[in-house]
C-alpha positions as CSV (number, residue, x, y, z in Angstrom):
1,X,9.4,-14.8,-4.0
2,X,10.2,-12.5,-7.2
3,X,8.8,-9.4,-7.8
4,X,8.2,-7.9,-11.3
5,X,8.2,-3.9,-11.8
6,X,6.7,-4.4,-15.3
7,X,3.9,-6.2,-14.6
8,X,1.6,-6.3,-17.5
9,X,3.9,-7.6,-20.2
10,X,2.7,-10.3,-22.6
11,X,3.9,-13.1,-20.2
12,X,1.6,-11.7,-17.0
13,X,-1.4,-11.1,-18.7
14,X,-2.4,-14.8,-18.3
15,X,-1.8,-15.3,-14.9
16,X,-3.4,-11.9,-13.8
17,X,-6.7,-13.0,-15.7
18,X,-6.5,-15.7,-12.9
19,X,-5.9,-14.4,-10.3
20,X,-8.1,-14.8,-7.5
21,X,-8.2,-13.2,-4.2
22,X,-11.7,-14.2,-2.8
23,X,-12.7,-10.0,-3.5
24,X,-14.2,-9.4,-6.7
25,X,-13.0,-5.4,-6.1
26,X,-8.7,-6.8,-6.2
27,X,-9.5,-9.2,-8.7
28,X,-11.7,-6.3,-11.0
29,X,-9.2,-4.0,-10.5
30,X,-6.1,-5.9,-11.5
31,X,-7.9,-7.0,-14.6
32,X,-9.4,-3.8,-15.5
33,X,-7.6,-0.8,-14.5
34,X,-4.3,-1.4,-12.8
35,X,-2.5,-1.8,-16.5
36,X,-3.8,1.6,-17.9
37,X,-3.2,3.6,-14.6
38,X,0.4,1.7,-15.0
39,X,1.0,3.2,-18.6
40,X,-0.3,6.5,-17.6
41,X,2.3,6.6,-14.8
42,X,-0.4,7.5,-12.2
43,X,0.2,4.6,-10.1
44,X,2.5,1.9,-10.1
45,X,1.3,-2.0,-9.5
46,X,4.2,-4.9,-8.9
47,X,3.7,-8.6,-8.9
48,X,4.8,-11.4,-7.1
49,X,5.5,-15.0,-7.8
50,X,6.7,-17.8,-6.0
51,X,9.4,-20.1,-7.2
52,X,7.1,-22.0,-9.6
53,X,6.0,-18.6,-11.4
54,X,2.2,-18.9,-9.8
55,X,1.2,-15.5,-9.3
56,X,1.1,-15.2,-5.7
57,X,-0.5,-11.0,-5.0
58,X,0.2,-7.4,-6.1
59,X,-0.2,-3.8,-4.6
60,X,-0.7,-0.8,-6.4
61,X,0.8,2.3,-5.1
62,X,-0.6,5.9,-5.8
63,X,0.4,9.3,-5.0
64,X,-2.6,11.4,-2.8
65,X,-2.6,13.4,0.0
66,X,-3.9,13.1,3.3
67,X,-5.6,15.3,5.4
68,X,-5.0,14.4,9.3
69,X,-6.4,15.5,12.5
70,X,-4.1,17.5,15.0
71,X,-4.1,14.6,17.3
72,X,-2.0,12.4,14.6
73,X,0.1,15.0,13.3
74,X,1.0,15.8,17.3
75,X,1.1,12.0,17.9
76,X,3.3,11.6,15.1
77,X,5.5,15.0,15.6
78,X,4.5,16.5,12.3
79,X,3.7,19.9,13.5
80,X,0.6,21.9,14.2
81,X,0.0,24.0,10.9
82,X,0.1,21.4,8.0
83,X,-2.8,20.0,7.9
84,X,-2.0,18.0,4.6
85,X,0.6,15.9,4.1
86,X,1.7,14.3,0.7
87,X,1.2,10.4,1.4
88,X,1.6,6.9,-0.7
89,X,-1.8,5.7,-1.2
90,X,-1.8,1.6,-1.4
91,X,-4.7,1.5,-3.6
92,X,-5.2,-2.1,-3.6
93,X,-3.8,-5.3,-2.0
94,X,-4.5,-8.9,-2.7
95,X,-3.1,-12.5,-2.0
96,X,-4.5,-15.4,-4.4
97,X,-6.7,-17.2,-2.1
98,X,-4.1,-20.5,-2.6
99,X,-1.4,-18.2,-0.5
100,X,-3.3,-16.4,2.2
101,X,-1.8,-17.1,5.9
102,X,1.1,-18.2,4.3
103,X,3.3,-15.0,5.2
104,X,2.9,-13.8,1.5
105,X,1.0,-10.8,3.2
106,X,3.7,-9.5,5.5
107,X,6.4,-10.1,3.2
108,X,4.8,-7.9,0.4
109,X,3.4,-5.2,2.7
110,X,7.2,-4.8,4.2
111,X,8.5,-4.5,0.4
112,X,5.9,-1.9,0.2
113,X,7.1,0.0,3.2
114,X,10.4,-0.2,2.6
115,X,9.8,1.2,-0.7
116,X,7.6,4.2,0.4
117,X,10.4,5.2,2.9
118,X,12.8,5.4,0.1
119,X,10.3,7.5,-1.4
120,X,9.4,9.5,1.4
121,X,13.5,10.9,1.4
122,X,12.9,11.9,-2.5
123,X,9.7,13.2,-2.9
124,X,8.2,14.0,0.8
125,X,5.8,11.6,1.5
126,X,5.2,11.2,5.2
127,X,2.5,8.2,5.5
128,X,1.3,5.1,3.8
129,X,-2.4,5.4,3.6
130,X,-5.1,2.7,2.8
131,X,-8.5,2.0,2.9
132,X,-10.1,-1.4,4.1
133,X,-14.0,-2.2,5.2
134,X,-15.2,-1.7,8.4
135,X,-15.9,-5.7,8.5
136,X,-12.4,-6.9,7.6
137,X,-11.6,-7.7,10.8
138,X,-8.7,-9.8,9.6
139,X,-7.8,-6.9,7.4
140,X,-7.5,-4.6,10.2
141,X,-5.7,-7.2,12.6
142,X,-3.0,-7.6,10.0
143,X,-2.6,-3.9,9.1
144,X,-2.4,-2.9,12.6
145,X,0.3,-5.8,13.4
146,X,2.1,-3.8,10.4
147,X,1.6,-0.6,13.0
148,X,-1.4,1.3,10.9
149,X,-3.8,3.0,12.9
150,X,-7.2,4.0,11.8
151,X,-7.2,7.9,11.4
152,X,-10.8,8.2,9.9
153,X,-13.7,6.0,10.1
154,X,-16.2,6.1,7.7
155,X,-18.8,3.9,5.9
156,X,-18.2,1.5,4.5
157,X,-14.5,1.9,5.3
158,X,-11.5,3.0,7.4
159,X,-8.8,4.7,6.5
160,X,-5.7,3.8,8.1
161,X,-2.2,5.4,8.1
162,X,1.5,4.7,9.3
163,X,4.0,7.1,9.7
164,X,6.8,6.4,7.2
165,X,9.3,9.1,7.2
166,X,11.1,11.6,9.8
167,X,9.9,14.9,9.3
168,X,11.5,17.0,12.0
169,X,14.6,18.6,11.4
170,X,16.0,16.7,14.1
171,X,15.4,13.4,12.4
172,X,16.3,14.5,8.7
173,X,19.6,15.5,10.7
174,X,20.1,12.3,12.2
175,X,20.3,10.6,8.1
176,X,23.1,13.0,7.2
């Protein structure tokens, strides 16, 4: 699988206006609003393709911060006194419907944590945060494989975390 950082030249344009992922809100967004948050460097969208250049999904990452009970930030050994922590937001994720249960999934959301624990070293971010509907039940099976947990359940979704950088000195130390 290839994976483009500049996703909305001239030659992706086409195959994003087909994409399908079976969710009108992943197919709206990529079509609508993931190129201008893109150019406005407020959130950063990559592409994959599959050998034959068929678009295959994307994820859009976005800065935020995240506000998390005691019980997580104990669970997680972040302390007592911050309450909010600067996290990676994955704003939206989608498979074309041709590539779902095809591994696809896991391969792009390891890409995606790989890449937020590079960041988390540069720029402090301590989780990966999503948000996914209470009815996904597939959604939330395959985000919890991927070891999120939901921290906040609310309707119509859940927002889910995982834990993607040391934050003790302890651990920082042990990078050196």
């Amino acid at each position: 699988m290839i994976a483009y950082y500049d996703p909305f030249s001239d030659k992706h344009r086409k195959k994003i206006r087909r994409f399908r992922s079976g969710d009108d809100l992943v197919d709206g967004f990529i079509n609508e609003e993931a190129g201008e948050l893109h150019d406005l460097c407020a959130a950063r969208t990559r592409l994959y393709f599959d050998t034959e250049d068929n678009l295959v999904g994307y994820f859009t990452l976005m800065p935020t911060t995240i506000k998390l009970s005691e019980q997580t930030r104990i669970q997680w050994e972040l302390g007592t006194r911050r309450i909010i922590h600067p996290a990676l937001h994955i704003l939206y994720f989608g498979i074309h419907e041709e590539y779902k249960l095809r591994g696809y999934g896991r391969h792009m959301m390891r890409d995606i944590i790989h890449m937020a624990r590079n960041f988390a070293v540069d720029i402090g971010c301590r989780c990966l945060v999503l948000e996914v509907k209470r009815d996904n039940n597939d959604a939330i099976a395959f985000y919890e494989k991927m070891e999120f947990v939901t921290i906040e359940e609310d309707e119509p979704y859940n927002k889910m975390a995982l834990r993607i950088a040391p934050y003790t000195v302890e651990e920082l130390e042990l990078m050196e």
